[in-house]
Steps between C-alpha positions, in 0.01 A plus 500: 500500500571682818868714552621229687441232296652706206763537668615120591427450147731791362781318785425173359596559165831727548618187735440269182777713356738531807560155669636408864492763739259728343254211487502469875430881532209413279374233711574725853280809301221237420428402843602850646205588243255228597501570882443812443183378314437303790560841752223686301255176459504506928453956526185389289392233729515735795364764348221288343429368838545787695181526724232751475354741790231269520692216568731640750252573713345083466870412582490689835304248667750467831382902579275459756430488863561127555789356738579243739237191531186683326539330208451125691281641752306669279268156391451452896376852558274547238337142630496690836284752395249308331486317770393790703238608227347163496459501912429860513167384266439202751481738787315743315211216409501393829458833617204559316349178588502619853373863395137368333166527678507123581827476725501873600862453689626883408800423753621211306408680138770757655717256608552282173461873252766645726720202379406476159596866482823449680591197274397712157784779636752213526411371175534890356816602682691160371413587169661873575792321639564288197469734266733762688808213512409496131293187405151442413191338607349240379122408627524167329754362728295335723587215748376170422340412821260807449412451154431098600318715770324695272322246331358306815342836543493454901150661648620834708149502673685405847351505900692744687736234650536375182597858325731620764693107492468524096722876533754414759580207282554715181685838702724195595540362191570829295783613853648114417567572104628889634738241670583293220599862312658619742723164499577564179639764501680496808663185376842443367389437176663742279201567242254543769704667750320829553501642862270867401247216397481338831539816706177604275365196624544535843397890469173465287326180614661292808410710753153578361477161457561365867285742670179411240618100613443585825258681500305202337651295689347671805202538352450119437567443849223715625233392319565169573493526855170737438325230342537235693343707772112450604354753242707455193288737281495822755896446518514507097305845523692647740820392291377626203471851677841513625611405166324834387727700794 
């Protein structure tokens, strides 16, 4: 029996003794004794659940480097970079396709490696920017047109026209979902709003991207009116060698 029990006991039985008044001091000692029960019953709670070192530091998880729209952005960014992988390999095939003894066209291996290595950096430095506003990447979020993509396995073995039609169309895709980012966080949508995204954005790959449209673009046009000329082939060479400049 603990001291406080002993106690309300020892109260108990004088009060049997001593009626009226002395029985409501009784009573008022009783529950004065039993909340104070209850007081010590709660320190030992807290103490019991007091948390450890360890799990301070797992309850810190708000620390870090993340503010403003990352956190919905961050899905459409890490697609953004893949993206950029998976194009920066489609230039790089096609530049090797154009760099093998059969099709010997050095100028437009250069042309369609100089890409693929410009596309790879995008891919890299997107992954440097999400990490730095505190997310992660993810190489499994990948859009669902390219995986559909993906397994149609489309042949990469182009003609020149062909090749230089097949890159303007995916430098404008990948400047159109820069766009859609950029939207997005420009937008008055409070979870998304996030204006160091889009002037990242506009910094890192706009710019680069509209000069590599057009120069595509102007490159399209030029060998088109080259081949439609009397000697098709001699025009192609000559081309190529430019290319190489």
């Amino acid at each position: 029996m603990t001291k406080i029990n002993r106690l309300i006991w020892s109260y108990c039985d004088y009060a049997g003794e001593i009626p009226g008044i002395m029985k409501t001091f009784v009573i008022f000692v009783t529950l004065f004794a039993l909340a104070a029960c209850a007081d010590e019953c709660y320190k030992d709670v807290v103490a019991a659940c007091n948390p450890t070192l360890s799990k301070q530091l797992a309850g810190i998880a708000n620390c870090n480097a993340k503010y403003g729209g990352i956190q919905e952005l961050q899905p459409d960014l890490q697609r953004f970079a893949n993206h950029l992988f998976f194009r920066s390999f489609d230039f790089l095939l096609m530049a090797t396709h154009y760099g093998n003894y059969i099709k010997n066209r050095p100028g437009f291996e250069k042309l369609f490696r100089g890409l693929s290595d410009s596309l790879w950096s995008d891919g890299i430095e997107t992954i440097k920017y999400i990490t730095t506003r505190g997310g992660q990447m993810n190489l499994n979020n990948i859009a669902k047109d390219l995986q559909d993509e993906e397994l149609t396995s489309p042949s990469l073995e182009l003609y020149e026209m062909q090749s230089i039609a097949k890159a303007l169309d995916v430098e404008k895709k990948l400047a159109l979902q820069a766009f859609d980012l950029h939207k997005s966080a420009s937008g008055k949508k409070h979870e998304s709003h996030d204006p160091e995204i889009a002037h990242h954005l506009e910094e890192e790959f706009m710019e680069k991207h509209r000069d590599t449209i057009r120069e595509l673009a102007g490159h399209s046009r030029d060998l088109s009116v080259l081949l439609s000329g009397p000697d098709a082939s001699l025009a192609l060479y000559l081309f190529d060698q430019h290319l190489q400049k």
